[in-house]
N, C-alpha and C positions, 0 to 999 in steps of 0.2 A: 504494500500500500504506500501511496503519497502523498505527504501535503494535507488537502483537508480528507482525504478518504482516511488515510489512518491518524488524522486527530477527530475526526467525527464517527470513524467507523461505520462511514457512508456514502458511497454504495455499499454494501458489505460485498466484499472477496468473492471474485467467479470465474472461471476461466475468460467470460463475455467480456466482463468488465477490468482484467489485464490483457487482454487485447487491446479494446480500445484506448483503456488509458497509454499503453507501449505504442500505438501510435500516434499519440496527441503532443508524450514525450519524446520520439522521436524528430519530430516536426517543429516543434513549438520551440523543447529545452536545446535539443542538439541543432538541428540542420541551423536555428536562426542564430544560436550562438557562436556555430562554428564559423557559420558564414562573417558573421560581423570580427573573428578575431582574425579570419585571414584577409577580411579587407584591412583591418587596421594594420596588418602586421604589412601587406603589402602595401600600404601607404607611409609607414613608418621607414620602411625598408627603401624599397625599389623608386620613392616618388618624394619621401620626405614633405609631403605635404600636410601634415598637422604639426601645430606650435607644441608646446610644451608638451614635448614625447616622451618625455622620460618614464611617466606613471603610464603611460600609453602604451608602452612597452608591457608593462603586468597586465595591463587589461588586454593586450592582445593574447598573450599569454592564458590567460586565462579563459576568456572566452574560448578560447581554439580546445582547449584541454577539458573545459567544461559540456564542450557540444561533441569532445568525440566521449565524452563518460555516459552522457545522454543516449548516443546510438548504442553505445554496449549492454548500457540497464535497459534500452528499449526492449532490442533485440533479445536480452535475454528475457525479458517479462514475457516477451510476446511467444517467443518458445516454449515458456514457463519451466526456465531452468533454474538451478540450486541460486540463491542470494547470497549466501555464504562467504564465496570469495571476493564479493567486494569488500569484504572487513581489511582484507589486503590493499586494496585502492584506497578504500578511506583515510589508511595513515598516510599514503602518497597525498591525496587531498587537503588532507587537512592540514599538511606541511603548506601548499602549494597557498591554502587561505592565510593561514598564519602571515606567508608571505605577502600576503594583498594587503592585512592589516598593516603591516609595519612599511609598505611601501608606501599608500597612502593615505597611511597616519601623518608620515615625515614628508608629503607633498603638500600637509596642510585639506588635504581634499577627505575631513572627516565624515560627509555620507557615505563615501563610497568606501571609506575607513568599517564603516558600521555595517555592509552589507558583508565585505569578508570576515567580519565578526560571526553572523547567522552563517553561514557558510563554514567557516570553522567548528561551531556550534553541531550543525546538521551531523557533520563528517567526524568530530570526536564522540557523538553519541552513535551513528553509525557502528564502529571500533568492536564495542562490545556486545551491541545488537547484533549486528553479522555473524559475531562468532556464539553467538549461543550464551554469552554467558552473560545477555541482562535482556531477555527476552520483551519483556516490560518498556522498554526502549522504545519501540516503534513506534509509539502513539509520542514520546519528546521529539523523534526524530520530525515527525508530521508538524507538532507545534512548531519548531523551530524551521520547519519549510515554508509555514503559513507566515510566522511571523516576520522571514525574511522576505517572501514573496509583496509582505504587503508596504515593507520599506522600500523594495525595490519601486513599487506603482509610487511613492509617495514622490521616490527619488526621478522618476521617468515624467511625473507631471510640473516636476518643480524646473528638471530642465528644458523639455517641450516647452513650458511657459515663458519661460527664461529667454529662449533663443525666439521661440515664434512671434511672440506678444511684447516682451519686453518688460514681464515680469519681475518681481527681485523676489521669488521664494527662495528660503533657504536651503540651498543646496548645493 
């Protein structure tokens, strides 16, 4: 389960309903995440055309690494293979959030500081959910997916606002 299905435990669990959900994350989490870390990485790289790349650089990173984890949990929801072994990914993960905090913490760029917080979050309670030994986890992991997901919308309108309208939300 993800997100609001296992912190609501609703839909409840079916083969129908990890299907669709594997491909809604395959589309949504992966393909648009991935897509946006190789355009930014091949804008940073090949074109140099964005200003202050440095933290640009983590987020390309990240996005790329984020949407290819998305195809993997898809594909394997959608097979409905063991979950297990992502308890291995997650420490990989969770280093890789770690790194988002501290990257742009120290760029001054503290929303985006606070989404690799939930992210870190999701991925250290992951750890021990995957491997069986805090079964009870699932439904933290879902809180801390919701509660990121809904930073992220707060973070997505403050900058849409920002750049379209002319906004000053905090972000």
């Amino acid at each position: 389960m993800v997100g609001g299905q296992a912190l609501f435990q609703f839909p409840k669990g079916s083969r129908e309903v990890d299907k669709s959900t594997a491909l809604w994350s395959l589309w949504m989490a992966g393909f648009m995440q991935f897509i946006t870390g190789v355009y930014l990485m091949v804008g940073l790289t090949w074109f140099g055309v964005f200003t202050n790349a440095a933290p640009l650089y983590m987020a390309a990173l990240a996005f790329t690494a984020y949407g290819v984890h998305w195809f993997a949990v898809s594909h394997r929801r959608y097979i409905g293979s063991s979950a297990v072994p992502e308890g291995w990914m997650a420490i990989a993960f969770s280093l890789l959030s770690i790194l988002g905090v501290i990257v742009f913490q120290a760029a001054g760029d503290i929303p985006v500081a606070i989404v690799f917080v939930g992210l870190t979050l999701v991925y250290l309670t992951e750890i021990p959910t995957r491997f069986g030994l805090w079964p009870a986890g699932a439904r933290l992991i879902g809180l801390w997916q919701v509660l990121t997901g809904l930073w992220l919308i707060y973070v997505t309108y403050g900058v849409v606002l920002n750049l379209a309208v002319g906004y000053h939300w905090w972000v």
